[in-house]
N, C-alpha and C positions, 0 to 999 in steps of 0.2 A: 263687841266685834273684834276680829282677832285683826291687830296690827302688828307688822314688822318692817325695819328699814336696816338696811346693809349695804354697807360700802362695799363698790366691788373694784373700785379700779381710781386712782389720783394721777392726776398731773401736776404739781404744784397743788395751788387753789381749788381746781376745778375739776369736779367728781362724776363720775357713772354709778348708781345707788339703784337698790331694789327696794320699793315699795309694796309691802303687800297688806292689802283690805277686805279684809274675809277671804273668799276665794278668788280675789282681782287681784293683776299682777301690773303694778305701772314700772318703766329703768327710767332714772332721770339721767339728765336734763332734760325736761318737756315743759311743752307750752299748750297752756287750756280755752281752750277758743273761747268766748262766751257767750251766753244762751241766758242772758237777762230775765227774757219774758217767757222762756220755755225752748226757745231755738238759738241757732245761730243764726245771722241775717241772711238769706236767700240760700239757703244751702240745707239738702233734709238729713238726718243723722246718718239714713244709707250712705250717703255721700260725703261724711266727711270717716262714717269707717271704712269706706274703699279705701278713701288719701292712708289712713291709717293709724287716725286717731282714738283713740281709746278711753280720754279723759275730758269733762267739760267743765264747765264752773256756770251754775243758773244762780238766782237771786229768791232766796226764802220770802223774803219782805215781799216783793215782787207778785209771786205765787201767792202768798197769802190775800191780796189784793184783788188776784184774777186770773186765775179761775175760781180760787177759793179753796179750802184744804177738803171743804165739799165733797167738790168737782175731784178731786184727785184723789182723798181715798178710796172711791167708788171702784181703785186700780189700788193692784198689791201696792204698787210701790209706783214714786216719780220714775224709775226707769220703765216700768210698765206704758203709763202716760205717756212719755215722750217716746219709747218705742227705740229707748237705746239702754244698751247692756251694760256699755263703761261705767267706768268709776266717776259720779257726780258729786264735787263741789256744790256746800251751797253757801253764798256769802248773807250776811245777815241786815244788812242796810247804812254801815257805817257811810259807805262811801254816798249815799244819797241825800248825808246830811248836809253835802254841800253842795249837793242838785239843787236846782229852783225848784221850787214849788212843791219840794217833798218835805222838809220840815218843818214843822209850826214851833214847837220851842222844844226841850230840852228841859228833865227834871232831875233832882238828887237820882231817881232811880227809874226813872224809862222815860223814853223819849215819846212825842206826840209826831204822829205824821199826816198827810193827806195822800189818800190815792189819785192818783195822777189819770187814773179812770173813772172816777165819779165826784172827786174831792169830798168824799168821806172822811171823818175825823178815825185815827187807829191809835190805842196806846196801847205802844209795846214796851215790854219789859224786858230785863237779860234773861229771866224765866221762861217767859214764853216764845221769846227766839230759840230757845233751844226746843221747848213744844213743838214750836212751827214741825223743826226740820225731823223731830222724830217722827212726826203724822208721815213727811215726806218720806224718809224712809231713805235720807241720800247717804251714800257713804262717809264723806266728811265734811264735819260740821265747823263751823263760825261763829261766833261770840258775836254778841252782840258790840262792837266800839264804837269811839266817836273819832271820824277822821277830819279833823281840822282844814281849814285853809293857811295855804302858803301863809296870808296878808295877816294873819292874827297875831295880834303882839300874844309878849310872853306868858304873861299872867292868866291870858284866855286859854292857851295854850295846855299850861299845866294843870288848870281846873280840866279840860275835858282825859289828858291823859291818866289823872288822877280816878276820875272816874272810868275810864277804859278799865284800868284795874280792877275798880270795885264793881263794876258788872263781869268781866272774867271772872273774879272767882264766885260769883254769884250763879252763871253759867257751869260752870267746871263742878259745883256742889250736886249737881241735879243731871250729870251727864250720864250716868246708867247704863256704862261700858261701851257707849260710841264713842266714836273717834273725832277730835275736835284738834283743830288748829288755834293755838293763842296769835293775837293781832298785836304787835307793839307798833306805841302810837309815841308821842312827842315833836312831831314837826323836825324842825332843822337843830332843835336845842339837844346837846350833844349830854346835860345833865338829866334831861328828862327823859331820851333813850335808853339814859344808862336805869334808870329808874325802872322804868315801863318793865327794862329786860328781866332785873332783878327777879321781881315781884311776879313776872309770869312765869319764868324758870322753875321758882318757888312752887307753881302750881303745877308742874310737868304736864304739860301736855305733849301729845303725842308729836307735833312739830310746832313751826313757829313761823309765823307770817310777818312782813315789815312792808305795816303800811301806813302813809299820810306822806310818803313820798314820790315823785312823777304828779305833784299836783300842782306846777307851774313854778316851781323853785329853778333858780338856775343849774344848771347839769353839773359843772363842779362841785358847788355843793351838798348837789345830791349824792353824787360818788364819795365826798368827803366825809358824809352823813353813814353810808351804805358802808362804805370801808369801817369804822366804827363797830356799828351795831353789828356789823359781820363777827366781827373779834369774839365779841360779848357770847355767843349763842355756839351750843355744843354743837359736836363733829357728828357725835351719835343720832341724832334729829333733823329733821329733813326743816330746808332753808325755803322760803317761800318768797318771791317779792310779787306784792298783788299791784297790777295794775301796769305792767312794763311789756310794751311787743315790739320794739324796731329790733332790726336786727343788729344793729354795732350795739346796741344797749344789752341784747342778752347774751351774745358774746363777753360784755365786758362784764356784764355780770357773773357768770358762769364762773369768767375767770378768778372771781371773789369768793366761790363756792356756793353760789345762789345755785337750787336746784330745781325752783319750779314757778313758771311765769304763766300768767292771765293780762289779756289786754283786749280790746275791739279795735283795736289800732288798725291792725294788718285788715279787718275784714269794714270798718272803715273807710280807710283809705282807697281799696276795691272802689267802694260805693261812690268814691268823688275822682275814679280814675285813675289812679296812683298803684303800680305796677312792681313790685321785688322784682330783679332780677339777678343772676350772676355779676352785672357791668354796672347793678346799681339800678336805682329807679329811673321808673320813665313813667311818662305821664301821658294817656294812650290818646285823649283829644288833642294832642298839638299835630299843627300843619304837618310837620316832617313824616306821620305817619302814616297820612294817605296813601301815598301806592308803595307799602312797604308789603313785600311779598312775606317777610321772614313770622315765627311764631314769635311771642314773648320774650321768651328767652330761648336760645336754640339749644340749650344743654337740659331742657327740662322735657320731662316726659309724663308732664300733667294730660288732662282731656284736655284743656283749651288747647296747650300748645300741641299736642299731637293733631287735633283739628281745623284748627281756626289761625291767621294769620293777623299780623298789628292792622293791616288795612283795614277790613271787616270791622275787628273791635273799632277802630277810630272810626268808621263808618256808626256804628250800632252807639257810638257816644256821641257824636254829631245829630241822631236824628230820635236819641233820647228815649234807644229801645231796652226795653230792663235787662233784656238777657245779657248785652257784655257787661253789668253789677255782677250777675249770678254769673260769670266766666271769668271775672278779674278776681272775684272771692276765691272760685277754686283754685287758680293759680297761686293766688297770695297765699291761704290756707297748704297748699300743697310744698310750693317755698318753703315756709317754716320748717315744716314737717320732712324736710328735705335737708335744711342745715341742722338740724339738730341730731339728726340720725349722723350725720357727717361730723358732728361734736363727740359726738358718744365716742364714733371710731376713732377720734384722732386722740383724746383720752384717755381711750383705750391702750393705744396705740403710741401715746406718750408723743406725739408731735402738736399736740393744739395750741402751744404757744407759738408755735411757728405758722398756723391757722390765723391764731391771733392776728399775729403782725399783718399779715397778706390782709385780711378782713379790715383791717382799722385802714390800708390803703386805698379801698373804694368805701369809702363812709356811706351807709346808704340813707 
């Protein structure tokens, strides 16, 4: 599949880049909603390409599980299925090795898992995750890794980054001109990033992902880690950090030259009430919001806030009606997709460090 990525504009650290994947066009900085089990949570793909989305991130493993690859070649392709056009991510299941109740063990060369819909026994290999997603048909592919817990001493640590490598290139042998993102793994260990990096470089792929970090590590750390591994990895390939969505996080990452973020954070947080705004969060069941006439945020010109007022929602939270989930989501979703577009310009534009600063003053 034809891949290209080009720099189109710096600030310092942080960049506006063109992505292109066959005939799809993504400009970073962006962020990939995620669509786990096929969707994103209360929200239909019409709706999140009105907001103006274009890219998602679903789960191979996931898919494979249920519907089944069955059920979904019976369709050209997962965008068929899903009934959206954009450019699909698909990640591979590292991250669910540290879900409950989805790994059974871990071998030299694929992992054992349980479906979390019938607790079926599934062994996958690095081979056949890349099978999964070629049946799938999604534009950019995942390796199969192992993404560690904070809590694991060192030695555990480097056995599974060691293996991360030897399933990449096991993946990467058998990838027959899709497009695949390498995952570097190592935890917080700043010799075993430098390793992971190494050795995935070695196998060029077309970008590069930095994940086993935002998994409950402390946040200096984490920036102390991300600053790092940021050095290690070329200008020419696009920067990926899986798994990050507040917004001072992707600001501050941005600012490190991180170009492409996935999280359920933002459409999470919707689902337990938890509101982005310009002023910072708000949290729409509390007291104060009862006879509050105003929208969300009054600089936003989402559907909620063009519609609906804080009252209402804190009313429809209070009496535990689903629709303000599905109205906090488009707002939140819309948010995002609202600062970032405001990243791109001010990059563009050569003022985002002054963005920065203002941003880092209402932490949200």
């Amino acid at each position: 599949m034809k891949f290209e990525f080009k720099i189109i504009h710096t600030d310092n650290n942080a960049r506006v880049c063109e992505m292109i994947i066959g005939s799809k066009r993504i400009e970073t900085p962006i962020f990939l909603p995620v669509a786990t089990k096929g969707c994103v949570k209360l929200i239909t793909w019409q709706e999140l390409k009105e907001i103006g989305y274009n890219a998602t991130i679903t789960n191979a493993l996931i898919l494979y599980f249920k519907p089944g690859l069955d059920v979904i070649e019976k369709f050209k392709s997962i965008h068929e299925f899903f009934g959206f056009d954009g450019v699909i991510f698909t990640d591979s299941g590292g991250f669910q090795m540290i879900r409950a109740g989805f790994l059974e063990r871990i071998h030299e060369d694929y992992a054992v898992f349980r479906s979390p819909f019938d607790n079926s026994r599934h062994k996958i290999t690095p081979e056949f995750i890349v099978e999964i997603q070629k049946r799938l048909k999604s534009d950019i592919f995942m390796p199969l890794d192992i993404c560690p817990r904070y809590d694991m001493n060192y030695n555990r640590i480097k056995e599974a980054t060691i293996r991360t490598v030897k399933w990449a290139k096991k993946c990467k042998k058998i990838l027959d001109g899709n497009v695949m993102f390498g995952i570097i793994q190592g935890g917080v260990f700043l010799d075993l990033r430098k390793y992971c990096t190494k050795e995935l470089l070695d196998l060029d792929f077309h970008g590069y992902a930095i994940g086993g970090l935002s998994v409950g590590e402390p946040k200096d750390l984490m920036y102390k880690v991300l600053k790092f591994n940021v050095k290690l990895l070329p200008e020419e390939k696009p920067r990926y950090f899986m798994g990050l969505g507040s917004i001072e996080d992707i600001f501050k990452c941005i600012s490190l030259g991180i170009d492409i973020f996935d999280s359920s954070f933002p459409t999470r947080n919707a689902r337990h009430d938890t509101v982005y705004t310009s002023s910072g969060k708000i949290i729409i069941n509390r007291a104060k919001y009862k006879y509050d006439r105003r929208p969300l945020d009054e600089s936003c010109s989402c559907f909620t806030c063009r519609n609906y007022t804080r009252a209402y929602l804190h009313h429809l939270s209070k009496v535990n009606e689903f629709l303000y989930k599905r109205l906090l989501t488009i707002h939140n979703l819309y948010f995002i997709k609202k600062i970032l577009d405001e990243i791109k310009k001010a990059i563009k534009q050569n003022y985002f460090e002054e963005m920065l600063k203002e941003n880092l003053k209402t932490k949200n």
